[in-house]
C-alpha positions in Angstrom: 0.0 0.0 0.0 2.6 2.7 0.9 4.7 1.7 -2.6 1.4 2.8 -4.8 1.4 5.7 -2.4 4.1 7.4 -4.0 3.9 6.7 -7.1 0.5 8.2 -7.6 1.7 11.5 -5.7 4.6 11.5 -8.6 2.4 11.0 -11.2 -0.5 13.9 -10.2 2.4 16.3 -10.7 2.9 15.3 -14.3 -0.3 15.0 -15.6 -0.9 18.9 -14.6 2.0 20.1 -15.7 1.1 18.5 -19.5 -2.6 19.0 -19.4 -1.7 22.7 -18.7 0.7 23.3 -21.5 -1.7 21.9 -24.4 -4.8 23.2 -22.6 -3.6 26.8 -23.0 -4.7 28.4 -26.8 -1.1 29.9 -27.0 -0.2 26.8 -28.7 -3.5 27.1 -31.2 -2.6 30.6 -31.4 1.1 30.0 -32.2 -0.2 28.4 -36.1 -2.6 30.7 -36.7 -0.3 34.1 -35.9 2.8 32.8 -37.7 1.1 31.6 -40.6 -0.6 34.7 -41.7 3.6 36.0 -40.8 5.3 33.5 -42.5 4.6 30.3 -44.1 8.1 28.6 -43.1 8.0 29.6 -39.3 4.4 27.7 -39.0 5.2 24.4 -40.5 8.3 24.0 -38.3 6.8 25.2 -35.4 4.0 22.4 -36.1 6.4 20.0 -37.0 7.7 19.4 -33.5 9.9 21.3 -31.9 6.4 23.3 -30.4 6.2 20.0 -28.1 9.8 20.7 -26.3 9.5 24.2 -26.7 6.5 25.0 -25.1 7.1 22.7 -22.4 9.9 24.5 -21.6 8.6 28.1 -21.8 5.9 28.0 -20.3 8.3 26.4 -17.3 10.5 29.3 -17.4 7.6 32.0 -17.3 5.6 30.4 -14.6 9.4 30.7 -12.6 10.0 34.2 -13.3 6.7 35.8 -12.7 6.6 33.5 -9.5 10.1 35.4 -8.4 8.8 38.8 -10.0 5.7 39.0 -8.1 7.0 38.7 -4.5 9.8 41.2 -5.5 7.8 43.8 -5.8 
């Protein structure tokens, strides 16, 4: 019983943290903005480095304006 235990806590952390990256429209948004931009930008941001990206940026954000916010 205590082995599932932790497990599921590790889990719960990692479903949220995807969920919440693709649930946001700026990933929708990203295709449409760029396209009407640039046809080239668009395709490659589809084509997969969106995935990484995003997951990363919208890491780095949430960490900043976290540390920004108590600042001031």
């Amino acid at each position: 019983m205590s082995s599932p235990a932790p497990p599921s806590n590790v889990s719960m952390p990692r479903l949220p943290i995807r969920v919440s990256l693709p649930s946001p429209p700026s990933s929708q948004s990203f295709p449409s903005p760029p396209s009407s931009r640039s046809s080239p930008f668009p395709a490659s941001i589809t084509s997969s480095p969106p995935r990484p990206k995003s997951r990363l940026l919208p890491e780095l954000p949430r960490i900043r304006s976290a540390r920004s916010v108590p600042q001031p």
